[in-house]
N, CA, C, O and CB atoms as a CASP TS submission, in Angstrom:
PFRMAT TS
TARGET T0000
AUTHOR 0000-0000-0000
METHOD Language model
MODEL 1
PARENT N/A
ATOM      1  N   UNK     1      28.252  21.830 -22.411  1.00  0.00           N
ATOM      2  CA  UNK     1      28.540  21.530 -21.001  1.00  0.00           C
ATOM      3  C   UNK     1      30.029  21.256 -20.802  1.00  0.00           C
ATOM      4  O   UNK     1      30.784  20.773 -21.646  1.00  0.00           O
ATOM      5  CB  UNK     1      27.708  20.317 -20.522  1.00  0.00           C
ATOM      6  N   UNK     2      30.391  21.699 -19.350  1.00  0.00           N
ATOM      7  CA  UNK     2      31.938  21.573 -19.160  1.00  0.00           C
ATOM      8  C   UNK     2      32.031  20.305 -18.654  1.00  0.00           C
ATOM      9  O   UNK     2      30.983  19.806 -18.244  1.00  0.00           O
ATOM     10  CB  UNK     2      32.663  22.632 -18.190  1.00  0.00           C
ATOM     11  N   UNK     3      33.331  19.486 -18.567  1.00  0.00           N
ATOM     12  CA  UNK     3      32.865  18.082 -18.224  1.00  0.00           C
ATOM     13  C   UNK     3      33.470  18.418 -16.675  1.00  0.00           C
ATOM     14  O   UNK     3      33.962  17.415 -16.159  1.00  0.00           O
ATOM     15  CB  UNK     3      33.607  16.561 -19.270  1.00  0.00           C
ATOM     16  N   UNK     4      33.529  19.678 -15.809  1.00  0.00           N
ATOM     17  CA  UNK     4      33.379  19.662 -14.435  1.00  0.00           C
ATOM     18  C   UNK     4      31.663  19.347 -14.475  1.00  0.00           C
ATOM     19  O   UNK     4      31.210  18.322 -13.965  1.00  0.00           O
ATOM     20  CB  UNK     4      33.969  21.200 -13.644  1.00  0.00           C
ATOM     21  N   UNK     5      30.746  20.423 -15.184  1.00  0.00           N
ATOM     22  CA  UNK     5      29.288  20.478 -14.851  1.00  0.00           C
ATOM     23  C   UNK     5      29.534  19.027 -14.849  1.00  0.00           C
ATOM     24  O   UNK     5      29.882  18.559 -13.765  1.00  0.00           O
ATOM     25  CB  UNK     5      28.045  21.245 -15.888  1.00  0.00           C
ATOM     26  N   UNK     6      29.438  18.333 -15.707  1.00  0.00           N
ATOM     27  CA  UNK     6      28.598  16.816 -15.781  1.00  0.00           C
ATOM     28  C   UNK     6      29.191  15.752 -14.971  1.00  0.00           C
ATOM     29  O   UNK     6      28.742  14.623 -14.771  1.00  0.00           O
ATOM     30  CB  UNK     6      28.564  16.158 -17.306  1.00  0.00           C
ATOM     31  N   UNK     7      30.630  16.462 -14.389  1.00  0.00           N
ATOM     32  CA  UNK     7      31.176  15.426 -13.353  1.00  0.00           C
ATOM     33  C   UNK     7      30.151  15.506 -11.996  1.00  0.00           C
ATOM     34  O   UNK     7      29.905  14.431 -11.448  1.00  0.00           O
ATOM     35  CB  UNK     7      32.909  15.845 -12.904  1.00  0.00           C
ATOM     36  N   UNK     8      29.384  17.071 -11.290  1.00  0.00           N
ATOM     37  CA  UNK     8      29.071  17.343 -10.754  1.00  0.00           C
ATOM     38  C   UNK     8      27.643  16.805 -10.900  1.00  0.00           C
ATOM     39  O   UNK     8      27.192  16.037 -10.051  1.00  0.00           O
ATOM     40  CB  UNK     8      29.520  18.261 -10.694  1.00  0.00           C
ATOM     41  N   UNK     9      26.846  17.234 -12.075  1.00  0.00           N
ATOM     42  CA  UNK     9      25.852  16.059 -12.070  1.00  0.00           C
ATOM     43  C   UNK     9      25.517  14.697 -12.075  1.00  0.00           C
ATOM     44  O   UNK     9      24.390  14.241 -11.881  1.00  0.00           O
ATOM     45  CB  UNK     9      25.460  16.132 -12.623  1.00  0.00           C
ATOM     46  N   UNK    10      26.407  14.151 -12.275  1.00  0.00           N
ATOM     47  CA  UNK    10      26.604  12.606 -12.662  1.00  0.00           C
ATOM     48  C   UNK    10      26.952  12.286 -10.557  1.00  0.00           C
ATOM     49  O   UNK    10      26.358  11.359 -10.007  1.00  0.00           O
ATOM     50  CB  UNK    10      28.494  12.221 -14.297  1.00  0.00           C
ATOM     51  N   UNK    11      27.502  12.800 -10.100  1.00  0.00           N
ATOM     52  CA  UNK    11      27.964  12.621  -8.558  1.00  0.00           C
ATOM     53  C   UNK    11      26.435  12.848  -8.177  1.00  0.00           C
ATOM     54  O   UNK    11      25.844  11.889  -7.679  1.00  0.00           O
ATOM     55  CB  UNK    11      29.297  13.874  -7.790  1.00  0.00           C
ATOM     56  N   UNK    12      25.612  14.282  -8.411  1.00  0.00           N
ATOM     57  CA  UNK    12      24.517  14.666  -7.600  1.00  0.00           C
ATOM     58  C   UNK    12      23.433  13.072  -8.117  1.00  0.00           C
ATOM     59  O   UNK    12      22.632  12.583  -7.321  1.00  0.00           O
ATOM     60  CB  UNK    12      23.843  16.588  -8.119  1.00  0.00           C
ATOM     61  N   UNK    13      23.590  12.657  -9.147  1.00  0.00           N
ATOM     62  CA  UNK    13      21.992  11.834  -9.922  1.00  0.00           C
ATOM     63  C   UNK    13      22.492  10.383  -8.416  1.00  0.00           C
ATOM     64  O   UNK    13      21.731   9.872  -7.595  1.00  0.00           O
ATOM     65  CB  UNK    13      22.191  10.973 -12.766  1.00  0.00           C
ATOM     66  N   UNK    14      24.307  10.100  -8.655  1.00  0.00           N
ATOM     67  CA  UNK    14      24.630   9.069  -7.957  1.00  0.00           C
ATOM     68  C   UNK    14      24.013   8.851  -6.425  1.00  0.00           C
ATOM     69  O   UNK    14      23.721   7.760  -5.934  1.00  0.00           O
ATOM     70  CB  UNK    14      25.979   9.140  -7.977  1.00  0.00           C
ATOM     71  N   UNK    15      23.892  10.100  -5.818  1.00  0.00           N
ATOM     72  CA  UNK    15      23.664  10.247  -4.636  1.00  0.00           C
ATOM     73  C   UNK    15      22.485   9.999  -4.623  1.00  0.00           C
ATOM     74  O   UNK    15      22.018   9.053  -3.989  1.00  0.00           O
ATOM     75  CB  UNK    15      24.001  11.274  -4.105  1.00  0.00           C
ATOM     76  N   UNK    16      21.605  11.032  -5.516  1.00  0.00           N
ATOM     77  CA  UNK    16      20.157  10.595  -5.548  1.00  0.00           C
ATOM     78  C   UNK    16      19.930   8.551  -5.333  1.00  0.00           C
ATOM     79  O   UNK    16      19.180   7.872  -4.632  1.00  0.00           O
ATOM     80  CB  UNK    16      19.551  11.267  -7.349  1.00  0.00           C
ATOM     81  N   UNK    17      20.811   8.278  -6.155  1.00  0.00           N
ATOM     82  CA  UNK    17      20.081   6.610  -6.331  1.00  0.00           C
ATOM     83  C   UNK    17      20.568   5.960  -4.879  1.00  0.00           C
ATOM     84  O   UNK    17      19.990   5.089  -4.229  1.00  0.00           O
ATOM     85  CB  UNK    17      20.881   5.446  -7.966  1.00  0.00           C
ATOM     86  N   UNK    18      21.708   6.596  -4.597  1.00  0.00           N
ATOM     87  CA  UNK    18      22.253   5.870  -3.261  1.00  0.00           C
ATOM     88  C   UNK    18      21.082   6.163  -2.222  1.00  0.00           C
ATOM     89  O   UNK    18      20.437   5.212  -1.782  1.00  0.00           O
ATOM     90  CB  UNK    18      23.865   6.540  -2.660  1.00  0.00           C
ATOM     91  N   UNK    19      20.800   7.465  -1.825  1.00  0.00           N
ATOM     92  CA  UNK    19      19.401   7.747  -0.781  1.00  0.00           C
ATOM     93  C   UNK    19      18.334   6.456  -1.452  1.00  0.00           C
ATOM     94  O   UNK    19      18.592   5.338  -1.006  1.00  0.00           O
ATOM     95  CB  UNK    19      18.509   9.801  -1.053  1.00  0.00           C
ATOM     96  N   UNK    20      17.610   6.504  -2.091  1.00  0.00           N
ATOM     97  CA  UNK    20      16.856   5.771  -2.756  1.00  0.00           C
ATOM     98  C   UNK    20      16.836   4.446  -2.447  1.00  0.00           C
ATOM     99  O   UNK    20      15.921   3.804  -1.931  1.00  0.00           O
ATOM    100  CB  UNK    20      17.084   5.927  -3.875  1.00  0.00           C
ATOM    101  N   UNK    21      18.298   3.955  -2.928  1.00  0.00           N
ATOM    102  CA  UNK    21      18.093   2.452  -2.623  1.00  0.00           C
ATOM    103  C   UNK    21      18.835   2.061  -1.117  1.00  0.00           C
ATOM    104  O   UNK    21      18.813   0.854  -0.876  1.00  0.00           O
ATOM    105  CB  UNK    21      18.825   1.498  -3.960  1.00  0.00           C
ATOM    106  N   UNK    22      19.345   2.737  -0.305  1.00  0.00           N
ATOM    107  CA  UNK    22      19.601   2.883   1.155  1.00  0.00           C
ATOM    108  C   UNK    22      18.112   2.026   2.075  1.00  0.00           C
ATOM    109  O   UNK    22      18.163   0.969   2.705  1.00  0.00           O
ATOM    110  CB  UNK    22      19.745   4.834   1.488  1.00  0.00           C
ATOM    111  N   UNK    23      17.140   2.749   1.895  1.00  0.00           N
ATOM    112  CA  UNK    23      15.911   1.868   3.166  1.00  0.00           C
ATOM    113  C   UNK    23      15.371   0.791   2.251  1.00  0.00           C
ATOM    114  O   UNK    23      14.636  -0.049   2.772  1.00  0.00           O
ATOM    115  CB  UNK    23      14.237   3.006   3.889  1.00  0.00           C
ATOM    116  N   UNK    24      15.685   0.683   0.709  1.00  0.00           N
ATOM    117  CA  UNK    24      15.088  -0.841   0.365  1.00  0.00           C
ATOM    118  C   UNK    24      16.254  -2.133   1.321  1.00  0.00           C
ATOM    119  O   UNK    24      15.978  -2.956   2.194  1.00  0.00           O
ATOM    120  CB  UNK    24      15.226  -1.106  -1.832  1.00  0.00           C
ATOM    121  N   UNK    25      17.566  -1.781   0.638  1.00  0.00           N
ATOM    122  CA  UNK    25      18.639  -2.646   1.494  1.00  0.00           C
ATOM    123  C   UNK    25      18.500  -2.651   2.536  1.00  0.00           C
ATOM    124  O   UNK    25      18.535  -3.841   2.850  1.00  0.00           O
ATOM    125  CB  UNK    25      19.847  -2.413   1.489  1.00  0.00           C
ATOM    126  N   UNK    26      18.309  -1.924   3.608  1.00  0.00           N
ATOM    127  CA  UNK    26      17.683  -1.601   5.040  1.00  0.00           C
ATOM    128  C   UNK    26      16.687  -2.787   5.477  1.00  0.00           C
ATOM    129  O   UNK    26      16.780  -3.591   6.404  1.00  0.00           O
ATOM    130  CB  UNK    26      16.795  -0.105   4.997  1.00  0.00           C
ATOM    131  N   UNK    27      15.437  -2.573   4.225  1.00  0.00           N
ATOM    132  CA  UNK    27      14.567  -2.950   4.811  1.00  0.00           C
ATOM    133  C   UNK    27      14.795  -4.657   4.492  1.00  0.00           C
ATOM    134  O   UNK    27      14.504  -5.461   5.377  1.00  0.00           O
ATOM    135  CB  UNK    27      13.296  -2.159   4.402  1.00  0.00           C
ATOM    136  N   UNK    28      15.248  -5.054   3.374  1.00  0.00           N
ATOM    137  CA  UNK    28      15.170  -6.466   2.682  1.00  0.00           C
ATOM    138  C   UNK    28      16.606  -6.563   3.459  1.00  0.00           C
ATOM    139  O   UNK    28      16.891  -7.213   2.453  1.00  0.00           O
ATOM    140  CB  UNK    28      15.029  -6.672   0.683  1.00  0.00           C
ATOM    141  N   UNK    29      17.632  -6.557   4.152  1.00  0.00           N
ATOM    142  CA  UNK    29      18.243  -6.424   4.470  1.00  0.00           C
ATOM    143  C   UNK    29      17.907  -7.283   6.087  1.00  0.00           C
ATOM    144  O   UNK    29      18.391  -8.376   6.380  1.00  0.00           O
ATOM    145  CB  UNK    29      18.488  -5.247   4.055  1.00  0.00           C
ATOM    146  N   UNK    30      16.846  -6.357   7.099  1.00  0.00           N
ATOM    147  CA  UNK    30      16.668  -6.496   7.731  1.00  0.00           C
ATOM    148  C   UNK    30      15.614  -8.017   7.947  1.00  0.00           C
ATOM    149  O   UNK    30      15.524  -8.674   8.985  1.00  0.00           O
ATOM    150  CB  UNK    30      16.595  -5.388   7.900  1.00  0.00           C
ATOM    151  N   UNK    31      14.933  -8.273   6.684  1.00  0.00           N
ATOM    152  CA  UNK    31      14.195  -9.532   6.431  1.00  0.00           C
ATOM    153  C   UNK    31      14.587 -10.594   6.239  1.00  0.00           C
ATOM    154  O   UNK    31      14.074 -11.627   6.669  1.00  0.00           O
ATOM    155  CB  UNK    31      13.580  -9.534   5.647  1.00  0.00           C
ATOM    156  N   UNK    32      15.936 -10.468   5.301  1.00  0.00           N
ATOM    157  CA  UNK    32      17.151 -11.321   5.830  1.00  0.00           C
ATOM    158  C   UNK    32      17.221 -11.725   6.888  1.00  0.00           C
ATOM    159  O   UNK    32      16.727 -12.779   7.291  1.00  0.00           O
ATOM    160  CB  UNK    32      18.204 -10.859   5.810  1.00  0.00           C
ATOM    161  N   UNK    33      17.999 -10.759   7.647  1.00  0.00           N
ATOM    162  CA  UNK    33      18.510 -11.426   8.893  1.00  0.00           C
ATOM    163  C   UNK    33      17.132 -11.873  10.194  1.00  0.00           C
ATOM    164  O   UNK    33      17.264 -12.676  11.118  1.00  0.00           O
ATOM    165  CB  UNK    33      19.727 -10.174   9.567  1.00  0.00           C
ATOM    166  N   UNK    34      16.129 -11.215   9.920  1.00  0.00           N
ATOM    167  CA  UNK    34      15.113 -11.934  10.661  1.00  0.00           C
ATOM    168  C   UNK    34      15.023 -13.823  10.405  1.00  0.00           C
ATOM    169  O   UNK    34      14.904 -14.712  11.248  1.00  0.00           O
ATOM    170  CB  UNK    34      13.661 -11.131  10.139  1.00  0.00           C
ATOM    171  N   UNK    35      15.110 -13.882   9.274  1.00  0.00           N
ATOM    172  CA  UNK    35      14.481 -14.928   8.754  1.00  0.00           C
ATOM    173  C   UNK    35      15.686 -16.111   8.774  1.00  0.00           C
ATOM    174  O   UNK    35      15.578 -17.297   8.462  1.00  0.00           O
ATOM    175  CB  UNK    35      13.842 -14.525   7.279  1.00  0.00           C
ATOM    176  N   UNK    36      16.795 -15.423   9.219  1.00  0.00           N
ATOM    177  CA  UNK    36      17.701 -16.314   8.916  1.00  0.00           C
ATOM    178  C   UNK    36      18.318 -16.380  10.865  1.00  0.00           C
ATOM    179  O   UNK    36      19.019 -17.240  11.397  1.00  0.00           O
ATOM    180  CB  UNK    36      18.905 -15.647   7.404  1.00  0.00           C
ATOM    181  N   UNK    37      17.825 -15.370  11.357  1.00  0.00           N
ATOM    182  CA  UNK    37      17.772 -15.320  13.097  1.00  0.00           C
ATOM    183  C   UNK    37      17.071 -16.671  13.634  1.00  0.00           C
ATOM    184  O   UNK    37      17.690 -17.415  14.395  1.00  0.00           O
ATOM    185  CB  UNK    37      16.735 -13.867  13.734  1.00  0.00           C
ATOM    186  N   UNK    38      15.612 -16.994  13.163  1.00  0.00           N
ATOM    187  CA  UNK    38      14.176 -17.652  13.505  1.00  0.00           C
ATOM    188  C   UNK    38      14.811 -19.404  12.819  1.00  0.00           C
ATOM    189  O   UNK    38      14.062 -20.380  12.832  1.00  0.00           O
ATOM    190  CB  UNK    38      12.404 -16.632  12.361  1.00  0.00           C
TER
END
């Protein structure tokens, strides 16, 4: 492997985890600030 390929995969896996953990933070995120609104 060229270390462009694995720069390019290592960016694509990153993105993957960023989508992923995006609506947990969202959601625990949003439970936060409910709970700390009330």
């Amino acid at each position: 492997m060229i270390i462009h390929d694995v720069d390019i995969l290592l960016r694509k896996i990153a993105v993957g985890i960023v989508i992923a953990l995006v609506p947990f933070l969202l959601f625990f995120g949003g439970l936060w600030l409910i709970r700390h609104i009330l």
